[in-house]
C-alpha positions in Angstrom: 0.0 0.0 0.0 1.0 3.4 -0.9 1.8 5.9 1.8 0.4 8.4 2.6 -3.3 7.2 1.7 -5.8 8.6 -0.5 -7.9 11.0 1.9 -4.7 12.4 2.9 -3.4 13.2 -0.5 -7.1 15.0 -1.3 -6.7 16.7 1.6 -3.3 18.5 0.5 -4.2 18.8 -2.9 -7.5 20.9 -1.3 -5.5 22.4 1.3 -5.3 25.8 -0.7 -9.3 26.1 -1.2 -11.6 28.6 0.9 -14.9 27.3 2.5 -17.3 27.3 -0.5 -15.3 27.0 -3.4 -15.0 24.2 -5.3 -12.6 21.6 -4.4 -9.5 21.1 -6.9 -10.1 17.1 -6.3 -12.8 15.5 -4.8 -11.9 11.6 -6.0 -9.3 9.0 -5.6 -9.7 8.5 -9.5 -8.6 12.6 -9.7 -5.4 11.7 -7.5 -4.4 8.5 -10.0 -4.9 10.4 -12.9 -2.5 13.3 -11.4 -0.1 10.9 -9.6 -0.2 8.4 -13.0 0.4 11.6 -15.2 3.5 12.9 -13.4 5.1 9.4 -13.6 4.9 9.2 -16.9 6.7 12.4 -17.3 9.6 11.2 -15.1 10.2 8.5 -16.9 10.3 10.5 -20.0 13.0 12.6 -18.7 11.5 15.6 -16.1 13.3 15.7 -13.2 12.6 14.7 -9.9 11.1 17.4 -7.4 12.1 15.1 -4.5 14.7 12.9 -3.7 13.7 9.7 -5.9 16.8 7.5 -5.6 15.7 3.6 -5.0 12.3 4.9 -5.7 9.9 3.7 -8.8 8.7 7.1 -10.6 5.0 6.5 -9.4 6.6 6.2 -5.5 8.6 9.9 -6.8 4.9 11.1 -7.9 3.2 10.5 -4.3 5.7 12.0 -2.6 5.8 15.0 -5.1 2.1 15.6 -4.7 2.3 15.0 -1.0 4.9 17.5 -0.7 2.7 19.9 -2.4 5.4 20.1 -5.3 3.0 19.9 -7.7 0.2 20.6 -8.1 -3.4 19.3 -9.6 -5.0 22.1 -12.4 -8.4 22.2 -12.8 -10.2 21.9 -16.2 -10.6 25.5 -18.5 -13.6 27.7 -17.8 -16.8 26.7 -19.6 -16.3 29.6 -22.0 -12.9 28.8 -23.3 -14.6 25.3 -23.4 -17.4 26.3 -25.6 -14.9 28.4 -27.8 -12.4 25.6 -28.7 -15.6 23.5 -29.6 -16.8 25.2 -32.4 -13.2 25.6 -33.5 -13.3 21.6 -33.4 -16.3 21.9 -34.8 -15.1 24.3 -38.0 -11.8 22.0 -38.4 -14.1 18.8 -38.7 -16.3 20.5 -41.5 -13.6 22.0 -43.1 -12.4 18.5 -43.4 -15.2 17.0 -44.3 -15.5 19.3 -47.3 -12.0 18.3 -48.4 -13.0 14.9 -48.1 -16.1 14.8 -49.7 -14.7 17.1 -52.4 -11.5 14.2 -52.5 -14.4 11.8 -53.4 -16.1 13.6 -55.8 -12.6 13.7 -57.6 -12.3 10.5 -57.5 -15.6 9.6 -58.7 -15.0 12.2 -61.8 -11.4 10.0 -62.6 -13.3 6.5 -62.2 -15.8 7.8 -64.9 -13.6 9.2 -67.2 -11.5 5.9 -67.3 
């Protein structure tokens, strides 16, 4: 078992957070996600914020977060949100068109042979 345990980690990670706000995590699956994250960028080369020798990069991401050397962000405003969707939403017609016109080209060759 990992130490220190879950409701300890969500309580440092919501340690910063006045009385009705929002809590920055308010799941185990939030701290797994976080902790799982940060391994995976220590094994692709970040350094260590904490003394990780002997130590497995997950282990190095506990005691990271525990620490309070890193920290959990929460997801963009709604409005940002909203405005990268319909910039998704242009890309995939914009690709559709040069799909569908693709096909129509290819339909125009097929008949001319």
């Amino acid at each position: 078992m990992l130490h220190p345990s879950y409701a300890d980690l969500i309580k440092v990670v919501n340690s910063g957070v006045e009385e009705g706000e929002d809590p920055v995590v308010s799941s185990r699956y939030s701290i797994v996600m976080a902790t799982s994250k940060r391994a995976r960028q220590i094994i692709a080369g970040d350094d260590e914020l904490v003394d990780g020798r002997g130590k497995k990069p997950l282990s190095v991401a506990v005691e990271e977060l525990n620490q309070g050397r890193i920290q959990i962000l929460t997801d963009e405003p709604e409005e940002e949100t909203e405005e990268a969707s319909e910039t998704e939403g242009e890309q995939e017609s914009a690709e559709m068109t040069e799909t569908e016109e693709a096909q129509e080209t290819d339909a125009a060759v097929a008949e001319a042979e």
